[in-house]
GUSE-229581 format. One record per residue (C-alpha): residue in three letters; z, x, y. Coordinates in steps of 0.5 Angstrom, whole numbers, plus 500, padded with zeros to 3 digits. Example, Ala and Ser with C-alpha at 12.3 -4.5 7.8 and 13.67 -1.06 7.14 Angstrom:
BEGIN
ala516525491;ser514527498;
END
This chain:
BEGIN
unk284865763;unk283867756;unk282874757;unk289874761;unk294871757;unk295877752;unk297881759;unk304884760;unk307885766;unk313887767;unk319884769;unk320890773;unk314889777;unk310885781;unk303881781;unk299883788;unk294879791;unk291882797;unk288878802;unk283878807;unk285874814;unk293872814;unk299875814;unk305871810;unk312872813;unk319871810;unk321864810;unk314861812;unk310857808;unk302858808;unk296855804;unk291862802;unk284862799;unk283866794;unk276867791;unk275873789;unk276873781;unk281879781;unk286875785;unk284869782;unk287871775;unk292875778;unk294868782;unk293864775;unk298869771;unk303868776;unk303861777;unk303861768;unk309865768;unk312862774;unk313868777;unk313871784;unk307874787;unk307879793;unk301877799;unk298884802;unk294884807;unk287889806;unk286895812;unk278892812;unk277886811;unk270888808;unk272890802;unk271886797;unk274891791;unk280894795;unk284899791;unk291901792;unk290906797;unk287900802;unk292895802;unk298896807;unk305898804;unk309892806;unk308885803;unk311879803;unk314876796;unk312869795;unk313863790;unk308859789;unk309852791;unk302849789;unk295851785;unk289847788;unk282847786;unk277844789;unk271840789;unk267846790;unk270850786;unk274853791;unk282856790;unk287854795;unk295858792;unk301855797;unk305860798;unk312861802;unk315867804;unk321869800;unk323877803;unk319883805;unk318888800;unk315895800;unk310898794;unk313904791;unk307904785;unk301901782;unk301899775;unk295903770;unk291898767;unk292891769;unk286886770;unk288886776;unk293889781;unk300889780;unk305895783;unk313896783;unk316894789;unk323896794;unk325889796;unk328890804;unk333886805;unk334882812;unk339885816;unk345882819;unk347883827;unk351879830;unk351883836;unk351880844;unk345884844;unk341880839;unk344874840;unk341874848;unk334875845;unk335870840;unk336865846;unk330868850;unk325868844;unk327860842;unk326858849;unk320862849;unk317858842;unk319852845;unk316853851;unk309856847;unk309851843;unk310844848;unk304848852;unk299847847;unk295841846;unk296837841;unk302841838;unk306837832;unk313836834;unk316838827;unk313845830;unk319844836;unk324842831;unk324848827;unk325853833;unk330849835;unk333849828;unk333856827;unk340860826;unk337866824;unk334871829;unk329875824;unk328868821;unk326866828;unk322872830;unk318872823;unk317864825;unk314865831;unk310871829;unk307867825;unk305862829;unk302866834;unk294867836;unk295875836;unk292880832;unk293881824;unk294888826;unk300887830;unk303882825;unk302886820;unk306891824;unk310886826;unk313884818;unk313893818;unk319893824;unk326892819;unk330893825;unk331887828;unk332888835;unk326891835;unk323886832;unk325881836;unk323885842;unk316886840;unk316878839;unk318877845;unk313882848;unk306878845;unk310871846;unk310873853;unk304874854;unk300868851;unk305864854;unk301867861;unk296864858;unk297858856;unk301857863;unk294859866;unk290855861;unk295848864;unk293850871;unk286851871;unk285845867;unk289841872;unk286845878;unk278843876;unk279836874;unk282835881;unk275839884;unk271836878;unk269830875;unk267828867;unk260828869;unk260835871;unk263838865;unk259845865;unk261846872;unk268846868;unk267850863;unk263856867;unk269854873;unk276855868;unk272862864;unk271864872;unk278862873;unk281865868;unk278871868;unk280872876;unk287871874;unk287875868;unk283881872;unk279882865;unk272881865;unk272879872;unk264877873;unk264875880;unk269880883;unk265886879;unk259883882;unk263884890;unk266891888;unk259893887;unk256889893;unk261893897;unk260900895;unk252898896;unk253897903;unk257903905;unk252907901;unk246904905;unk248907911;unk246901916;unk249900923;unk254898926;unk251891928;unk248891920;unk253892916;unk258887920;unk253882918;unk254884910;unk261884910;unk261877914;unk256875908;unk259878903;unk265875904;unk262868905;unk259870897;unk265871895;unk268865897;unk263860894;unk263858887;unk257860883;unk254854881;unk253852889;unk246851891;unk247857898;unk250863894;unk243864891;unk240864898;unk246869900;unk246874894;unk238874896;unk240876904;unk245882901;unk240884896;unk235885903;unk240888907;unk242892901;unk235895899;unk233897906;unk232904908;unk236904914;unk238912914;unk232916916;unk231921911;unk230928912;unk223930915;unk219936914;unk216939919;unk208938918;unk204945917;unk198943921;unk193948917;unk195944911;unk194938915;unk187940917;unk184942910;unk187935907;unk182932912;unk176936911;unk178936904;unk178928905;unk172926910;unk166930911;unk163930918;unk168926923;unk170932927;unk172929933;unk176923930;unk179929925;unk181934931;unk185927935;unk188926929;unk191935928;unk192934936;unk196927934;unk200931929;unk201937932;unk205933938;unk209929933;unk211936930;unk213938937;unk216933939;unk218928933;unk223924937;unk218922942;unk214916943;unk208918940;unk201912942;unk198907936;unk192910933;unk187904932;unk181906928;unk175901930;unk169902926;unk164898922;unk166898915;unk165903910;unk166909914;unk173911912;unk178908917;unk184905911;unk182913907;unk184916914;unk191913915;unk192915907;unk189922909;unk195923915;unk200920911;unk199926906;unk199931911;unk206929914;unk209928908;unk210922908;unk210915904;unk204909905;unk204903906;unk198898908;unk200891910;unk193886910;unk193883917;unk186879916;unk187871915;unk194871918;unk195865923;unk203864922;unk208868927;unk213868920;unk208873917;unk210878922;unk218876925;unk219872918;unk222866916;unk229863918;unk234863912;unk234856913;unk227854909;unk228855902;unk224861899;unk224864906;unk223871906;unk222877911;unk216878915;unk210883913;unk213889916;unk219888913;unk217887907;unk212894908;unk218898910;unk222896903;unk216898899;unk215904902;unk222906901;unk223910908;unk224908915;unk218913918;unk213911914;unk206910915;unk204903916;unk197902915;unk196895920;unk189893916;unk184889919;unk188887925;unk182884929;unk182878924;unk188876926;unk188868927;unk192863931;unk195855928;unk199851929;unk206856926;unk204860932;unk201867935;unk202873930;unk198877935;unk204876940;unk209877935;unk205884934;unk206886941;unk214888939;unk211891934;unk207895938;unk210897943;unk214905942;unk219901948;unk221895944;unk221897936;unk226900937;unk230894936;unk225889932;unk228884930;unk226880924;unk228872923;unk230873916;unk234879917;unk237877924;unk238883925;unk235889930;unk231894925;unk228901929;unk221901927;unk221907933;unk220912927;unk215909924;unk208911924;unk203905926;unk195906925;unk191901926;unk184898923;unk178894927;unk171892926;unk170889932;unk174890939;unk173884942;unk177879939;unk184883940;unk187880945;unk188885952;unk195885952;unk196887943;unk189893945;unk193895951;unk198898946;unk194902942;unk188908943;unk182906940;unk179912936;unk172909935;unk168911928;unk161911929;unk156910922;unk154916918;unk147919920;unk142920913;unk145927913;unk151925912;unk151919907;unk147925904;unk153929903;unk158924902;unk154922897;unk153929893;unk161931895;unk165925893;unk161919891;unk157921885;unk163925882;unk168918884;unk162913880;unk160918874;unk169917873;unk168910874;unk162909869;unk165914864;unk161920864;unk162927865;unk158932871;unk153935865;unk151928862;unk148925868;unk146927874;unk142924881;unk137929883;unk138931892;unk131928893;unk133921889;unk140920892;unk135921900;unk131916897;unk136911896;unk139912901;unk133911906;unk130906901;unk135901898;unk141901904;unk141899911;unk148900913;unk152905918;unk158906912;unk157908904;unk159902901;unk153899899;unk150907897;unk156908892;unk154900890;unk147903888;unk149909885;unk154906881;unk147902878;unk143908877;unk150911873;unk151905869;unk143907866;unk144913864;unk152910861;unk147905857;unk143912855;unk149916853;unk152910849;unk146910845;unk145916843;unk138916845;unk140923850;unk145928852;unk143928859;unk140924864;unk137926870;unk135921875;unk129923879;unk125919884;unk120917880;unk125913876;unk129910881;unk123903881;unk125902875;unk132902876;unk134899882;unk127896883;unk123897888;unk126899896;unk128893900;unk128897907;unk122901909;unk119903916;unk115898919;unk116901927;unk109903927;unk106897924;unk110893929;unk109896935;unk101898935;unk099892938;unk101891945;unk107887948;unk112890941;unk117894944;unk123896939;unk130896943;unk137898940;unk142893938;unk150894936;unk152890931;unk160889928;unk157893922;unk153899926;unk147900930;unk141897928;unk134897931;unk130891935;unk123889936;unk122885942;unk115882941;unk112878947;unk105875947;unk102870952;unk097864950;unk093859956;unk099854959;unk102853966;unk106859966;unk111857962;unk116861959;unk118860951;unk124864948;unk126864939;unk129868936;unk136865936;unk138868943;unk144869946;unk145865953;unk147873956;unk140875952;unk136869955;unk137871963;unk135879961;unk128876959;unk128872966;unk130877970;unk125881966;unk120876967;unk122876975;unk122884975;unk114884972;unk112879976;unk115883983;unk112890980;unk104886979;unk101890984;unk105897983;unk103895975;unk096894976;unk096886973;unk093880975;unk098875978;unk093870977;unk095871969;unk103868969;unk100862972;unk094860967;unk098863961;unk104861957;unk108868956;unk112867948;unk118872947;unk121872940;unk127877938;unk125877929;unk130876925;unk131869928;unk136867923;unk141872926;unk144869933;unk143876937;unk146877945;unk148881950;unk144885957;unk142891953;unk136889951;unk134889959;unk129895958;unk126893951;unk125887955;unk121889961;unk118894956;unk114888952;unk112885958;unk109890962;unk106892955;unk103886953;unk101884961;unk097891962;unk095891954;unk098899953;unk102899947;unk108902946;unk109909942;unk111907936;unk117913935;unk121911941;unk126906941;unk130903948;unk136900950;unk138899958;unk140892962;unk137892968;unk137889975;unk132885979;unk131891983;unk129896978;unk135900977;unk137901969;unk144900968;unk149903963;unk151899957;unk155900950;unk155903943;unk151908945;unk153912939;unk151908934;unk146906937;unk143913937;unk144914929;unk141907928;unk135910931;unk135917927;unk136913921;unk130909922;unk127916923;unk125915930;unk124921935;unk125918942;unk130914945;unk131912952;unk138911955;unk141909962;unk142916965;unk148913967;unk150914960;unk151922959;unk157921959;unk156918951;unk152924949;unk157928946;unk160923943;unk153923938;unk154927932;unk149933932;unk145932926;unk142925930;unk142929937;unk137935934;unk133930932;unk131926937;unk128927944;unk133924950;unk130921956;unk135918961;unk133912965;unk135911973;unk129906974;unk124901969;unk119906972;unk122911968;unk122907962;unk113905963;unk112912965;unk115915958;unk114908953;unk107906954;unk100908952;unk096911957;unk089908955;unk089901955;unk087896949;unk081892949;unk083886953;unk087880950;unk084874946;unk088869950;unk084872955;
END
């Protein structure tokens, strides 16, 4: 304060003290903070010579050194009632609002800011006009100020007290919760009776209100009681913003919702639901347990695919070089899937069949439905059938259950974003049945071309159209799809890949897919053709390439080692080296070895991963005719070995053996590999092969297999699975192969490269089997002789 003492201001001028948060007015008495040490002097100096200040609201409130050309030009001149300082060094200045004036100029110089002001004078207006308002702004402060809670009733008595029409419009701007902005424009506006009107205007609006805010409160607590406080709170903001129509969550929330619906384009029966549902919503309060489940329910709705997008039309030579570019070999599956296509295009409004490819694994069923999809143009979706047990899986579950959901296909359409996707149904063979019902019943609707139409799923409960859909279906094995489900779909059956073929496959797709999985470019590491044969005769065993694309995985990963330790720049994987590198071969041929004694036949067998090679193996040992069968054998198996036995035993005398033989010999049939249960007729010929080899001690040629039932008069009937038996028997490098001339039909089912390497022989009786099968000269007798 001493540096401030020897400061003249002149009578003429005026102290300022700008302020950031308050508006003083006229005739008001206010307490004002002042911490900034401009205002503090200022205040100090004023208080000192006992001289009114002038209190100036700052245009940004930021500014903590505002000059005169941040300060408004209006003021309110006031006297100090009382200087306080506070504990914490704090200074409070009350003042009361004297008059307004209007800065004309800054003094240069002064410690702090000091200007030469105009005082305005208050006007006086007696006019009937301004005597209305008066009445009207009285009630409404009156009013205001009994709505607010906790009011001081000496805030009452002051309205009513008041006589003068500015000094009641400054009052009740001054009380007012708006903003400083607009009370700074109000201690601008001399003219009373817009002054009045202005008041009146923001007084009328917080009167709405705080009407509302009583209203509100007096509503929620009839609905609400004290231990739901929160519900209260979130219920009043809601309320007040409905009313108020600012910042109205929910009602935005139904706005968007509405124009969602109108833009999903669903039918007529669809969206009536949603806007049922919709209003349903609309009506709930936020904190109630179902409008989750309801919003849930819209959004599905919402995001399904109901329009049918645009379909280009399928170019048929695109679609032929995709799957060529796709698949190696496979002709005739890829020539029913172009005519597939080509009937689509022709006639895309039509009731196109379910394709089901059914094959053993690895030979490229899922890549198909991938490689369609590519050439139609359209999206893919697969949805995993295997495990399924719960009807709900398919149809969905009803909205009741919590969590509830709709059913996988529903759930593959939304994923796929298009209502004429195409729908891979993997594994549909391995569907279960349980308890929660029969998911392979609830896929007949799914199914069939005359009911998808209006498919309706629990969740949804509504018809969906899966008639534009493209269903392609994947099988390992037939037998365990119910009848009325196969009925509704064309089996395209996939055989196993010849030795060729892996081989190509291998060179075309697999070395090139594991030299990117393992990090290696093509002219780091290569597998030289007579190697990947090697691998593919020796170390796996299987009608698809997994297991091969396993191998070259190993192999590839030792040449990464290489690479990664700088020993080399390349690597080349010979045969000589694969001994080291996957170990020695698992699988080697044996047929030869097994079939040079008598009484070893090799038959054919289909199994659900391919076709496989059998030996049957029969021997006898002095008994009492009895008849011994191991191997773990089928109940159908074990009665083609009796009619087998039945059929030699009637055939002695045309096949020159001793009857005498079955009734002092015990004969033994045993099938290898006993640990895997082995069933069904075709082993018949094999069967009576074996016998008659080992009763008339010729042995049977080591480079034919056989497969055929037989009958007790002698006939060879037609059997199954010929395809992958036939490449079962060119991949174990047999030359011959007996069928059952009943079979010829299957013979262009088998793919060339295994037809020109074998020699077909068509049986119509089991003397043709003896007669092409067994040695001519016979070995030295037995030792069970």
């Amino acid at each position: 304060m001493s540096d401030t003492t020897a400061i003249r201001i002149p009578d003429d001028a005026l102290i300022i003290v700008p302020v950031r948060n308050i508006v003083l007015f006229p005739g008001v008495i206010a307490p004002i903070t002042v911490g900034r040490a401009k205002s503090i002097a200022a205040a100090q100096q004023a208080l000192r010579e006992q001289r009114p200040v002038g209190i100036l609201l700052q245009r940004d409130p930021e500014l903590d050194d505002p000059g005169p050309e941040d300060l408004y030009r209006v003021c309110t001149i006031a006297n100090i009632v009382r200087y306080i300082t506070g504990q914490d060094e704090t200074h409070h200045v009350i003042c009361q609002g004297v008059s307004r004036a209007r800065v004309l100029d800054y003094l240069p110089g002064t410690p702090f800011l000091a200007a030469r002001v105009q005082n305005i004078p208050e006007p006086s207006n007696n006019s009937p006009e301004i005597e209305a308002r008066f009445l009207n702004l009285q009630r409404q402060a009156i009013e205001a100020v009994q709505l607010l809670p906790q009011a001081p009733p000496e805030l009452v008595a002051a309205f009513q007290s008041t006589t003068a029409p500015g000094a009641l419009a400054d009052m009740a701007a001054a009380y007012m919760d708006i903003k400083l902005q607009d009370k700074q424009e109000i201690l601008e506006t001399v003219d009373l009776a817009k002054r009045m009107e202005r008041v009146s205007a923001f007084l009328a609006e917080r009167l709405e209100v705080l009407r509302l805010t009583n209203e509100i409160g007096q509503k929620t607590k009839a609905v609400f009681d004290e231990r739901q406080r929160e519900a209260i709170l979130r219920e009043q903001m809601a309320t007040i913003q409905r009313q108020l129509g600012e910042g109205d969550g929910k009602a935005a929330e139904v706005t968007e919702l509405t124009a969602a619906i109108a833009k999903a384009k669903m039918p007529p029966e669809a969206e009536s639901q949603a806007v049922r549902e919709l209003r349903r919503y609309e009506r709930m309060p936020e904190a109630a347990g179902e409008a989750g489940m309801v919003r849930s329910y819209l959004d599905w709705l919402i995001e399904l695919p109901w329009a049918l997008p645009d379909e280009k039309p399928i170019d048929i030579t695109e679609a032929r070089r995709i799957l060529d570019e796709d698949h190696f070999g496979l002709e005739k599956i890829k020539s029913r899937i172009i005519e597939y296509l080509a009937v689509r295009k022709l006639a895309p409004q039509g009731k196109a069949p379910i394709l089901c490819f059914a094959g053993p694994p690895g030979v490229g069923k899922t890549s198909l439905g991938q490689s369609i999809a590519r050439a139609m143009g359209r999206p893919f979706v697969r949805v995993s059938l295997g495990g399924l047990h719960d009807e709900a899986e398919i149809r969905g579950h009803r909205r009741t259950y919590i969590g509830a959901l709709p059913g996988n296909i529903i759930q593959g359409i939304k994923k796929a974003g298009a209502r004429n996707c195409v729908m891979m149904l993997d594994e549909i063979d391995k569907m279960g049945r349980g308890i929660q019902g029969d998911p392979s019943a609830a896929m007949l609707e799914v199914l069939d071309p005359e009911q998808n139409a209006t498919f309706r799923d629990n969740y949804l409960g509504v018809p969906f159209d899966l008639s534009r859909v493209v269903f392609i279906a994947t099988a390992n094995m037939l037998d365990t799809i119910p009848g009325p489900l196969l009925d509704r779909m064309e089996i395209i059956s996939l055989a196993g890949y010849t030795e060729d073929e892996k081989l190509e496959i291998a060179n075309r797709y697999l070395v090139r897919r594991q030299l990117e999985a393992n990090g290696l470019k093509a002219e780091q590491a290569e597998i030289d053709a007579e190697a990947l044969r090697q691998i593919i005769k020796g170390y796996t065993r299987e009608a698809g390439v997994r297991s091969l694309e396993r191998e070259l995985g190993r192999a590839l990963r030792y040449a990464a080692v290489q690479i990664a330790e700088g020993t080399t720049q390349k690597v080349t994987i010979a045969p000589k080296d694969l001994a080291a590198i996957l170990g020695q071969p698992r699988f080697e041929g044996e047929i030869a070895l097994r079939t040079s004694v008598p009484g070893v036949a090799t038959g054919l067998a289909w199994t659900p991963v391919g076709g496989d090679i059998l030996f049957i193996e029969a021997t006898r040992v002095p008994g009492r005719g009895a008849l011994i069968l191991t191997g773990q054998l089928g109940e159908v198996m074990r009665e083609s070995v009796q009619a087998a036995l039945t059929l030699v035993k009637s055939r002695t005398s045309q096949l020159g053996i001793d009857p005498t033989l079955f009734e002092k010999s015990d004969i033994h049939i045993h099938v290898p590999a006993g640990a895997t249960p082995k069933d069904g007729p075709s082993a018949g010929v094999a069967m009576f092969t074996a016998l008659t080899s080992l009763l008339t001690n010729r042995t049977v040629r080591s480079d034919t297999a056989m497969t055929g039932e037989i009958s007790l008069r002698g006939l060879v009937l037609p059997v199954g699975g010929i395809k992958e038996k036939v490449v079962a028997a060119a991949a174990a490098g047999l030359t011959r192969v007996m069928l059952p001339a009943r079979n010829r039909r299957d013979y262009d089912d088998i793919p060339k490269t295994a037809r020109d390497k074998l020699e077909f022989i068509w049986l119509e009786q089991v003397d043709d089997a003896v007669a092409n099968a067994l040695a001519e000269a016979p070995q030295p007798a037995a030792a069970a002789e």
